[in-house]
MIFI-863077 format. One record per residue (C-alpha): residue number from 1; x, y, z. Coordinates in steps of 0.5 Angstrom, whole numbers. Last residue first. Example, Ala and Ser with C-alpha at 12.3 -4.5 7.8 and 13.67 -1.06 7.14 Angstrom:
> resi / x / y / z
> 2 / 27 / -2 / 14
> 1 / 25 / -9 / 16
REM end
This chain:
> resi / x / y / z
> 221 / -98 / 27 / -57
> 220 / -103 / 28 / -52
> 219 / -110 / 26 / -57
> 218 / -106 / 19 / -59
> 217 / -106 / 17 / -51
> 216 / -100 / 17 / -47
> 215 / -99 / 12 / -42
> 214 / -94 / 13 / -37
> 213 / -92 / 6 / -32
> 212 / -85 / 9 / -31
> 211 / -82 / 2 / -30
> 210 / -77 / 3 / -23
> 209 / -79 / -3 / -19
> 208 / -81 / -10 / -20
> 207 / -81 / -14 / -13
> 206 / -78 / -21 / -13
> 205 / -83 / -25 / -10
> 204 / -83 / -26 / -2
> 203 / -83 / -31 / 3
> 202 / -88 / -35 / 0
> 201 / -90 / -41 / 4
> 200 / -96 / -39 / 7
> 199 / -99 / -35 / 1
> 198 / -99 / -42 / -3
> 197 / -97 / -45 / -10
> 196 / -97 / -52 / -11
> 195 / -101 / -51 / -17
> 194 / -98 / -45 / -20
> 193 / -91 / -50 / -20
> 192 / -95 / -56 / -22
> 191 / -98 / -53 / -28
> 190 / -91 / -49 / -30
> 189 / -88 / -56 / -30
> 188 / -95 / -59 / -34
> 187 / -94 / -55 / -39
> 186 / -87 / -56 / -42
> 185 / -90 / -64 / -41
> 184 / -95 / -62 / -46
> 183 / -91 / -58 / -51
> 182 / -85 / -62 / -50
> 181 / -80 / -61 / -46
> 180 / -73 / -60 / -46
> 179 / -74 / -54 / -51
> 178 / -78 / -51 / -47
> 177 / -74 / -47 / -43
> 176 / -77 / -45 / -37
> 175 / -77 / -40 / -32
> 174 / -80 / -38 / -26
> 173 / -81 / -34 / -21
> 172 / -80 / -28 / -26
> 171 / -78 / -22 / -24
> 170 / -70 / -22 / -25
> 169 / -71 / -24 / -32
> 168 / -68 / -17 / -34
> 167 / -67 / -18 / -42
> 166 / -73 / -14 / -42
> 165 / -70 / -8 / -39
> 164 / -76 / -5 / -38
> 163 / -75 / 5 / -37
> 162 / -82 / 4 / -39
> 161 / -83 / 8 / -45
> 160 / -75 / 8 / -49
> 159 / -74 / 1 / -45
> 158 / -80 / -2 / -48
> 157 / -78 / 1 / -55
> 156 / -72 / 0 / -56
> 155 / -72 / -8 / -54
> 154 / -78 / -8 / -58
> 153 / -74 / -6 / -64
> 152 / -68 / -10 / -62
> 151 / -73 / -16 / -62
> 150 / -77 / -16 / -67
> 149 / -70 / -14 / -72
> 148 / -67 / -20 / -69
> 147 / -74 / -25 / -70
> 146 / -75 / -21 / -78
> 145 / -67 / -23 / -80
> 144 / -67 / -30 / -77
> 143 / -74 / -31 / -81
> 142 / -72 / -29 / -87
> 141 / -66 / -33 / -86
> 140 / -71 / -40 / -85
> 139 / -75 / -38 / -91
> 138 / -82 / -37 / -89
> 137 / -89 / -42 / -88
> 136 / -90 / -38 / -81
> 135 / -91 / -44 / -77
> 134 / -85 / -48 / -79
> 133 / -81 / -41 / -79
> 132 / -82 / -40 / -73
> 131 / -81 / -46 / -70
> 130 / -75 / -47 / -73
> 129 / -73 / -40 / -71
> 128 / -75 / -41 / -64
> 127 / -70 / -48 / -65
> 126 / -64 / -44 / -67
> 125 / -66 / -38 / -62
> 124 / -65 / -43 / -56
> 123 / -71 / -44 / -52
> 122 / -75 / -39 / -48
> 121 / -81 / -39 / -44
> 120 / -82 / -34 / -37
> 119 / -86 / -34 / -32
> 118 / -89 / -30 / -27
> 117 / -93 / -32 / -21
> 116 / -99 / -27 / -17
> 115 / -99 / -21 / -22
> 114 / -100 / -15 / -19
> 113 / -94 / -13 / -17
> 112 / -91 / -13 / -25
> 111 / -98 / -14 / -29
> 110 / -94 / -9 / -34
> 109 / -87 / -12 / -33
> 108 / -90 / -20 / -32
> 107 / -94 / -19 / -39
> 106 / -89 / -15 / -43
> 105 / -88 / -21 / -49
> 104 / -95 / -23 / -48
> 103 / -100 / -28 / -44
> 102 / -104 / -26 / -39
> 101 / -107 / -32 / -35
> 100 / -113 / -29 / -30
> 99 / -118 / -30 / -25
> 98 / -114 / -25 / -22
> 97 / -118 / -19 / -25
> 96 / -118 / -12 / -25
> 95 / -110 / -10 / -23
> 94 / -108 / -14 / -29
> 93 / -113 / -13 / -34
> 92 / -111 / -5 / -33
> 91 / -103 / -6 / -34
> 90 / -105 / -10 / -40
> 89 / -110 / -5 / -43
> 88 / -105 / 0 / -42
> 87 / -100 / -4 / -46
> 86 / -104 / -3 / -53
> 85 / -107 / 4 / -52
> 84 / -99 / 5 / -51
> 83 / -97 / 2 / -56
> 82 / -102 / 6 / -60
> 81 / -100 / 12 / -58
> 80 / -93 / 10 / -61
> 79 / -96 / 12 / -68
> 78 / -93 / 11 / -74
> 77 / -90 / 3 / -74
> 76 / -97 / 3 / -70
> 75 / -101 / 5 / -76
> 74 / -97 / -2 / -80
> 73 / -99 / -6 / -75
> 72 / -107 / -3 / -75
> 71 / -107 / -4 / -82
> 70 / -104 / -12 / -81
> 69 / -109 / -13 / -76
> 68 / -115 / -10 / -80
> 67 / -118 / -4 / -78
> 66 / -125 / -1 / -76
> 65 / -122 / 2 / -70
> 64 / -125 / -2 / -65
> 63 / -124 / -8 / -69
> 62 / -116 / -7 / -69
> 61 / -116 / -4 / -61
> 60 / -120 / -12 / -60
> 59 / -114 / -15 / -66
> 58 / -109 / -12 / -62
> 57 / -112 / -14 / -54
> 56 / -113 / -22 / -57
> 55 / -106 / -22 / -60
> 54 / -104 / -19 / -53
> 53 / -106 / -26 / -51
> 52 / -112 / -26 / -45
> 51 / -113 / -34 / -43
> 50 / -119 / -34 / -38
> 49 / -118 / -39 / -32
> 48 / -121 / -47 / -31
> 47 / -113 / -48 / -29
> 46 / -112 / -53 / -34
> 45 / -115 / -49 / -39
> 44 / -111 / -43 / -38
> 43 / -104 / -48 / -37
> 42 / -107 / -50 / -44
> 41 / -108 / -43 / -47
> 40 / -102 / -40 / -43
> 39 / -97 / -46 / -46
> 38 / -99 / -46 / -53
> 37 / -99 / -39 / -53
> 36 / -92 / -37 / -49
> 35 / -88 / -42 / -53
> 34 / -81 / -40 / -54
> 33 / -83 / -38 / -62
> 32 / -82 / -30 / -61
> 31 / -80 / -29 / -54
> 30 / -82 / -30 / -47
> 29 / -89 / -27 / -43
> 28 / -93 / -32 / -39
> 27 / -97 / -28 / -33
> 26 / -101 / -32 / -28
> 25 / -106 / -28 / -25
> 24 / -110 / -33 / -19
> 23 / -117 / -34 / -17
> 22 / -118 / -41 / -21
> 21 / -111 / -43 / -17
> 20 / -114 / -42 / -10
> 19 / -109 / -39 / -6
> 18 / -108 / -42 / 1
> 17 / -107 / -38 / 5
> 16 / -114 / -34 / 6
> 15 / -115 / -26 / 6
> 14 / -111 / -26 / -1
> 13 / -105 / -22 / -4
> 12 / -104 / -19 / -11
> 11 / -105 / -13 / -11
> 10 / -109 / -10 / -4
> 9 / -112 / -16 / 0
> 8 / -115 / -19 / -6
> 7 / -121 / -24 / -6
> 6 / -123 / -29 / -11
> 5 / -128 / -34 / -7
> 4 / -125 / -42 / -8
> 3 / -128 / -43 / -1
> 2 / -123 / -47 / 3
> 1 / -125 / -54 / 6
REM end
């Protein structure tokens, strides 16, 4: 019987070949509505692992800067600094924990080798929009105008400091369109994939290559 002892051999890679589930990083990244927090908060408790949101890592930045989310968005709108603040966090967390579910629009980038799988959730922009829409309370044109300038903004931003094409989804080992499944069911495909994961049968993941992991801090600009 194997000891569930979280040991890594360098990034990502353990002594033993079976990897014990309890001592993997999985990220969960996708677009607005395509279910990352649903899934990574029930595949965490599934998994008896830590689920770290990069909503959880902002409002922490927020607290420690005495700010509320929304006075610490609109700064951020004004100062990369705190971007980069935000997705250091990210990177480090990947590379000091593999007891770990990591979930955020840039997670499997950040975590890149580190990570020990990599997901992406997505669904068609029209059930993201219901979904969005449902959730926020808003006009569903609203919602469709907010959701592209989002994502051309972060697009921009991502490929401006990190040199990620965030609509590459070469990395990922897995991903899913959770417009087929529901919420549940959605869950238990990534389970079963995180779960039946061994070191002995992996023959590699795709590597993740040419990100300029730089993160300026506010004193440096």
């Amino acid at each position: 019987m194997w000891a569930t002892v979280c040991k890594r051999n360098g990034y990502g890679n353990f002594f033993e070949p079976w990897v014990p589930t309890g001592c993997m990083l999985v990220t969960v990244s996708g677009p607005a509505g395509g279910g990352k927090s649903t899934l990574a908060a029930a595949l965490a408790e599934a998994l008896d692992n830590e689920h770290v949101s990069g909503g959880d890592i902002f409002r922490s930045v927020a607290d420690e800067r005495g700010l509320s989310p929304v006075e610490l968005n609109k700064l951020a709108e004004e100062e990369a600094a705190i971007d980069y603040d935000l997705d250091r966090r990210q990177y480090e967390l990947a590379r000091g924990r593999d007891d770990l579910v990591l979930e955020s629009r840039l997670a499997g980038w950040l975590a890149g080798d580190a990570a020990d799988i990599r997901v992406w959730l997505t669904a068609p922009l029209t059930v993201r929009l219901d979904r969005i829409a449902a959730r926020e309370g808003k006009p569903r044109a609203t919602v469709r105008d907010e959701t592209r300038r989002r994502a051309e903004s972060e697009a921009r931003r991502y490929h401006s400091y990190y040199d990620i094409d965030i609509d590459d989804l070469s990395i990922y080992d897995l991903v899913v369109n959770t417009a087929r499944w529901g919420p549940d069911a959605a869950t238990t495909v990534v389970r079963t994939a995180v779960e039946s994961y061994t070191d002995a049968g992996d023959e590699g993941a795709m590597p993740v290559e040419g990100v300029r992991y730089e993160f300026r801090r506010a004193d440096a600009e």
